[in-house]
C-alpha atoms as one frame of an Amber mdcrd trajectory, in Angstrom:
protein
   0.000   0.000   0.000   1.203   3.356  -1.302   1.797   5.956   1.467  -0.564
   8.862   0.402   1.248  11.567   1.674   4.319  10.832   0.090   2.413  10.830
  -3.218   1.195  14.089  -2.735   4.728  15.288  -1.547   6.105  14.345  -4.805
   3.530  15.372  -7.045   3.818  18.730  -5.696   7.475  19.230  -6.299   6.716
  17.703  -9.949   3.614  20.307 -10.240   6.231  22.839  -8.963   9.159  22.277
 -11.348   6.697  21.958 -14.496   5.179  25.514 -13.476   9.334  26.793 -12.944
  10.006  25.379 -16.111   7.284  27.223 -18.035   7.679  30.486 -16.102  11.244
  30.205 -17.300  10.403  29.061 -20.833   7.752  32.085 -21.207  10.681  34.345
 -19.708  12.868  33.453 -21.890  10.560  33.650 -25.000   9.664  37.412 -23.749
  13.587  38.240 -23.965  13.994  37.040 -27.128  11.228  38.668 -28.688  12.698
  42.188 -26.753  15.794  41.123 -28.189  14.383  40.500 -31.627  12.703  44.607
 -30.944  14.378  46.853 -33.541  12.878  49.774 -36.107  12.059  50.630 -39.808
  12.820  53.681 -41.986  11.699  54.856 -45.311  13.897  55.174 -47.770  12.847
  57.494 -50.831  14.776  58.742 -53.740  14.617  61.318 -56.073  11.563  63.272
 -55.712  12.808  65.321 -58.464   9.916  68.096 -58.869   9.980  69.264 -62.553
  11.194  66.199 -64.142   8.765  64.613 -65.598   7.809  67.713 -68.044  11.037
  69.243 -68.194  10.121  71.902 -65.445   6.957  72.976 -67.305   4.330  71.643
 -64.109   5.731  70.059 -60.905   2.075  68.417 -60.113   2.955  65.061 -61.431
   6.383  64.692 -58.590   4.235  66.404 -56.030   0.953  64.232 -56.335   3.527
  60.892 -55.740   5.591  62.943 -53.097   2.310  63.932 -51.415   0.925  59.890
 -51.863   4.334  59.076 -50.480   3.863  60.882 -47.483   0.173  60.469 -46.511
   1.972  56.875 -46.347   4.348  57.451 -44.092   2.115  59.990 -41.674   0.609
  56.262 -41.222   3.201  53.927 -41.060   4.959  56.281 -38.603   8.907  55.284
 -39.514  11.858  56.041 -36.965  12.972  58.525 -40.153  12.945  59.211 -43.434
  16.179  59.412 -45.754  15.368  61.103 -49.192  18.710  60.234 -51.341  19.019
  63.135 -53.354  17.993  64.967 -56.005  15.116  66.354 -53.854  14.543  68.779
 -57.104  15.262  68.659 -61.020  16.705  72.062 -61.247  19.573  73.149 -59.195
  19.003  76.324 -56.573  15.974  76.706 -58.705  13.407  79.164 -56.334  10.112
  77.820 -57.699  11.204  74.039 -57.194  12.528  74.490 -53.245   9.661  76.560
 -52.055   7.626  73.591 -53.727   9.534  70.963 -52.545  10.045  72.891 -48.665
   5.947  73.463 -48.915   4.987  69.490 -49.256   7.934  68.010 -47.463   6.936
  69.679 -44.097   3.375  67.996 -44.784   5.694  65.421 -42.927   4.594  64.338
 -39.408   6.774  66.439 -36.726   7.709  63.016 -35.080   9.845  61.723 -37.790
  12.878  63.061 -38.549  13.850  63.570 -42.481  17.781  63.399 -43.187  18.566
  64.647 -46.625  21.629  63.170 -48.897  22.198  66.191 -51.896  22.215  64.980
 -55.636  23.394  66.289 -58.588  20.396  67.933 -59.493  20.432  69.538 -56.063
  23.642  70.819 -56.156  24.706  71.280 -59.996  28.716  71.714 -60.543  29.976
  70.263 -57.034  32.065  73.849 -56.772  32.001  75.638 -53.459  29.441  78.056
 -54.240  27.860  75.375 -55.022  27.712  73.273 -51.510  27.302  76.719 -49.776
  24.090  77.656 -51.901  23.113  73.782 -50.964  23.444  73.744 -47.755  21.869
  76.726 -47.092  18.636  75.300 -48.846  18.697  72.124 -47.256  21.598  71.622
 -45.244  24.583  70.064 -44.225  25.902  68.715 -47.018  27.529  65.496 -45.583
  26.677  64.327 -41.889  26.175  61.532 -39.360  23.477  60.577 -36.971  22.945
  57.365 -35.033  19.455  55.600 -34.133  19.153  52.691 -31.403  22.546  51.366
 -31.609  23.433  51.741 -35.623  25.658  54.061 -37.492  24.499  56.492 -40.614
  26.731  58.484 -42.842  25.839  60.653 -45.107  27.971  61.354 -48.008  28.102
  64.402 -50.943  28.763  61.875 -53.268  28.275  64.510 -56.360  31.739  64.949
 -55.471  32.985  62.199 -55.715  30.874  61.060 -58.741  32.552  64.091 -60.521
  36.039  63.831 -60.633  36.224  67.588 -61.729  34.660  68.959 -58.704  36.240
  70.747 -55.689  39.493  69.002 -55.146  39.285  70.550 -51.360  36.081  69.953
 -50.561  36.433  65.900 -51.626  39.869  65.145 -49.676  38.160  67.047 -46.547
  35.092  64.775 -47.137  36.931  61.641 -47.509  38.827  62.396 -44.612  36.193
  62.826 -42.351  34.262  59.752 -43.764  36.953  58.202 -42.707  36.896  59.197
 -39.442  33.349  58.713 -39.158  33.852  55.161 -39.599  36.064  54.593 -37.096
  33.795  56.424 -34.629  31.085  54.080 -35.952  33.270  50.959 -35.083  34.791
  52.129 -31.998  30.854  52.532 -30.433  30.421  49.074 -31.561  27.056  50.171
 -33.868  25.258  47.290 -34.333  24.725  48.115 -38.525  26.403  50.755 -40.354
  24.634  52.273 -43.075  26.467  54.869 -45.747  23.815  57.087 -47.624  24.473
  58.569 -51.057  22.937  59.480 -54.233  24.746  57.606 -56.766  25.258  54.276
 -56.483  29.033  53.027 -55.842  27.842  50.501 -58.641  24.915  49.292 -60.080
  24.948  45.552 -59.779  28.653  44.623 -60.326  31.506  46.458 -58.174  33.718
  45.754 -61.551  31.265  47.652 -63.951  32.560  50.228 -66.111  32.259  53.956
 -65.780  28.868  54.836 -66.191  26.717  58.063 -65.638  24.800  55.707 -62.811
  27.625  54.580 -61.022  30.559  56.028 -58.876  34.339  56.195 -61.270  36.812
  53.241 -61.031  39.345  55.576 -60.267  38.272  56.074 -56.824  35.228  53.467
 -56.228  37.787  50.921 -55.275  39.076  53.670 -52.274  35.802  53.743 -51.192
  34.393  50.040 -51.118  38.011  48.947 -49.251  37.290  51.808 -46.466  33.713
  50.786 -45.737  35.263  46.966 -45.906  37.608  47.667 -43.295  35.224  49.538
 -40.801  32.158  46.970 -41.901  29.626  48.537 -43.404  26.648  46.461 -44.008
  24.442  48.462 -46.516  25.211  51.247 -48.616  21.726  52.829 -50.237  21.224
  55.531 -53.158  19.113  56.552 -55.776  19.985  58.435 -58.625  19.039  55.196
 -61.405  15.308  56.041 -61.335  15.281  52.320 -61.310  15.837  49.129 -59.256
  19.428  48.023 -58.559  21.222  45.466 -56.339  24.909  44.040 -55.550  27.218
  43.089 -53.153  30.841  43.955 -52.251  32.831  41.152 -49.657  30.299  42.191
 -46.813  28.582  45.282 -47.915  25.124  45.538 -49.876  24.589  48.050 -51.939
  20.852  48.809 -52.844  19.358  51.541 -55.147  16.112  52.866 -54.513  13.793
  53.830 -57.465  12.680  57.019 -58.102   9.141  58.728 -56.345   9.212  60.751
 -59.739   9.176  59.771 -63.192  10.404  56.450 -63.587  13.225  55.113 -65.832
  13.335  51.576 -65.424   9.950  48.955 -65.397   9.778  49.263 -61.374   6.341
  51.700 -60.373   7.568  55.224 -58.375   7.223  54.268 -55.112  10.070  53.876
 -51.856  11.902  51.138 -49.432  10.784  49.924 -46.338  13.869  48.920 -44.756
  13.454  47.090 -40.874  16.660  46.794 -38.698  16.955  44.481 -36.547  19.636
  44.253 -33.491  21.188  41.298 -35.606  20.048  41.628 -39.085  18.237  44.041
 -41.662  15.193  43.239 -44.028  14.280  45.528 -47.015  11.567  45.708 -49.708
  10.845  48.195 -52.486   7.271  48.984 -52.881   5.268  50.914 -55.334   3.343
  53.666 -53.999  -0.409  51.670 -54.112   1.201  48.435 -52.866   2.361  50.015
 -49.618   0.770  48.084 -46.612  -1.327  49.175 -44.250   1.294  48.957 -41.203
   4.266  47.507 -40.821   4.970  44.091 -38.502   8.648  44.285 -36.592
């Protein structure tokens, strides 16, 4: 004959471990998904008011920038990056006020960090980075959000190897720099932001009007290689692009305005994670209705 009360003794400690060992399983599950936590930005490119009828009527650029945004009032990103060529003629008066007018349609909570294109800036010559950055600001910059690393780059002069000798060694130098301060924090991702493209697809592809020269393009990939730089995102093609260098992707956005490729105008959603980042283009009536971290 069983005794019954050591029965009960031990099915007590059992009933007590199994409820330990789901307190600690649900724990644990809770950690990982705070671990798993990060945030999303939107990344747009070339707005480009004026292009689509040669400066004639803006409407066209500003009904898909104003789309663009009534999306992202909803979707509520950390930020928005616009990568360049935020207007189709340089310093043109019309096209800022315009461009100034919609843009601040943008909620107050998100933060908008602008990367100048060529169309933004014109020659690359110091009156011309002055004029720029008095329009829209600095012209090259960092900022950091939840752990990772952005740099934004003039890379008009770097594209054009006839611009402002000064002004690109003092860039590159403090790019640079940058990255070290990046690597030193230990950022979790570091992101470089540009208007042209280092390279379309291929890092070995020849000079092209879309991509950043040989003659320095190999400088450039090597430095973010050393320091680790995970993505490196532009615009400038009007189209679709992808390709990788050793660790570093390098993604072009297609354009809000008038398209060049066969992708729709539309913008990235781009989700960082604490150990990985997830991206998607999407054309401006495809965009869902909120986004899942």
């Amino acid at each position: 004959m069983h005794n019954i009360k050591n029965v009960t003794t031990k099915n007590l400690v059992v009933l007590r471990l199994t409820i330990f060992a789901l307190a600690l399983l649900f724990a644990l599950e809770l950690c990982a998904v705070a671990t798993e936590k990060g945030f999303f930005f939107i990344h747009i490119a070339d707005t480009q008011l004026g292009f689509t009828t040669g400066n004639s009527d803006l409407s066209p650029e500003i009904a898909n920038f104003e789309t663009a945004i009534k999306h992202i009032n909803r979707l509520k990103p950390a930020f928005v990056v616009v990568s360049g060529d935020m207007i189709n003629t340089a310093h043109d008066p019309r096209q800022i006020r315009a461009w100034w007018r919609v843009a601040r349609e943008i909620r107050e909570d998100v933060p908008v960090y602008l990367v100048p294109g060529n169309h933004d800036l014109g020659t690359s010559d110091a009156s011309d980075v002055r004029s720029y950055e008095k329009l829209f600001g600095k012209d090259h910059y960092a900022f950091r959000h939840d752990g990772s690393y952005f740099v934004v780059l003039n890379s008009c002069l770097i594209h054009n190897l006839d611009a402002n000798a000064d002004l690109r060694e003092a860039q590159r130098k403090w790019f640079e720099e940058e990255l070290a301060k990046a690597k030193a924090a230990n950022a979790k991702h570091i992101f470089v932001l540009t208007h042209h493209p280092w390279f379309a697809k291929d890092p070995d592809e020849a000079d092209a009007y879309h991509n950043i020269p040989k003659a320095v393009r190999q400088e450039y990939l090597d430095l973010m290689r050393r320091f680790g730089v995970d993505y490196a995102l532009a615009g400038h093609l009007h189209a679709e692009a992808s390709g990788r260098y050793d660790c570093i992707s390098v993604i072009t956005t297609a354009a809000l305005s008038k398209r060049l490729g066969s992708n729709p105008e539309g913008f990235r959603i781009v989700k960082v994670y604490p150990n990985r980042v997830e991206q998607a283009y999407y054309a401006l009536d495809e965009v869902p209705e909120s986004v899942r971290m």
